[in-house]
C-alpha positions as a printed Julia matrix, in Angstrom:
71×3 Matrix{Float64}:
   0.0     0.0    0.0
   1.31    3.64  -0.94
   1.97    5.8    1.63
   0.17    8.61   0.29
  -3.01    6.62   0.35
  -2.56    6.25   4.27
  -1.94    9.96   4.49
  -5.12   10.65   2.68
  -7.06    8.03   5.11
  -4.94    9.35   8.29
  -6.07   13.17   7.5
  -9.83   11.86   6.61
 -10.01   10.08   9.79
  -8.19   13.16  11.94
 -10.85   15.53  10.4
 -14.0    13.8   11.09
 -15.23   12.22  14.36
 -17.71    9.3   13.38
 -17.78    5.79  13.86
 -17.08    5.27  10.08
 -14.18    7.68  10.95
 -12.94    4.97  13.78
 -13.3     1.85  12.12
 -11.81    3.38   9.14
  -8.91    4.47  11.5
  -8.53    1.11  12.93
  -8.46   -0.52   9.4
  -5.27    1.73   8.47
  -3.97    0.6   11.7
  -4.3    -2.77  10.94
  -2.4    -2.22   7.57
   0.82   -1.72   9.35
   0.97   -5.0   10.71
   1.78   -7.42   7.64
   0.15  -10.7   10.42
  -3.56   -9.13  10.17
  -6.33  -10.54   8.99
  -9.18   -9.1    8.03
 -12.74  -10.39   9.55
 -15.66  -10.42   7.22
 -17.72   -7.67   9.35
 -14.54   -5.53   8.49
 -13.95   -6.12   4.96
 -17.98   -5.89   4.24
 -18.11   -2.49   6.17
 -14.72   -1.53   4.22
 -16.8    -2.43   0.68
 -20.01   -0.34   1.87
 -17.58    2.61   3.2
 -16.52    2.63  -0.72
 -19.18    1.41  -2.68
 -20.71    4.88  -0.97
 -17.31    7.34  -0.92
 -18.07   10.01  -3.12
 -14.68   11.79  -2.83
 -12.71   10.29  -5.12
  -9.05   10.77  -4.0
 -10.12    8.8   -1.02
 -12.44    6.31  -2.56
  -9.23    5.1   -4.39
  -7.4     5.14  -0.96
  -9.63    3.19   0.15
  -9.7     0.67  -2.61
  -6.1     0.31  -1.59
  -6.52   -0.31   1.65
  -8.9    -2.94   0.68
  -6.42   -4.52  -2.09
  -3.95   -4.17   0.71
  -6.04   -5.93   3.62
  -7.09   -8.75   1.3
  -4.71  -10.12  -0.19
């Protein structure tokens, strides 16, 4: 996963306080270890979270996270 797609999820979730913010927040977090796995509630919620982004800089962010997580 690029870097710059973390920064763009990092500042998102430093800018808003939501729960989407949170879990999004604890999804990046999760990137950084290279032993995670994913659970289904988290990679479902991940594919909602960009099936309904409409900012496109971080919908593709996102869709690298997701890449990222599932591999």
């Amino acid at each position: 996963m690029r870097e710059y797609s973390r920064i763009i999820i990092e500042d998102y979730c430093r800018t808003h306080n939501s729960v989407k913010s949170k879990k999004i927040n604890k999804l990046v977090d999760m990137s950084y270890d290279m032993g995670t796995i994913i659970s289904d509630e988290d990679a479902l919620f991940l594919e909602k979270v960009i099936d309904q982004e409409k900012n496109l800089e971080l919908k593709e962010a996102l869709q690298e996270l997701d890449e990222f997580l599932c591999q």
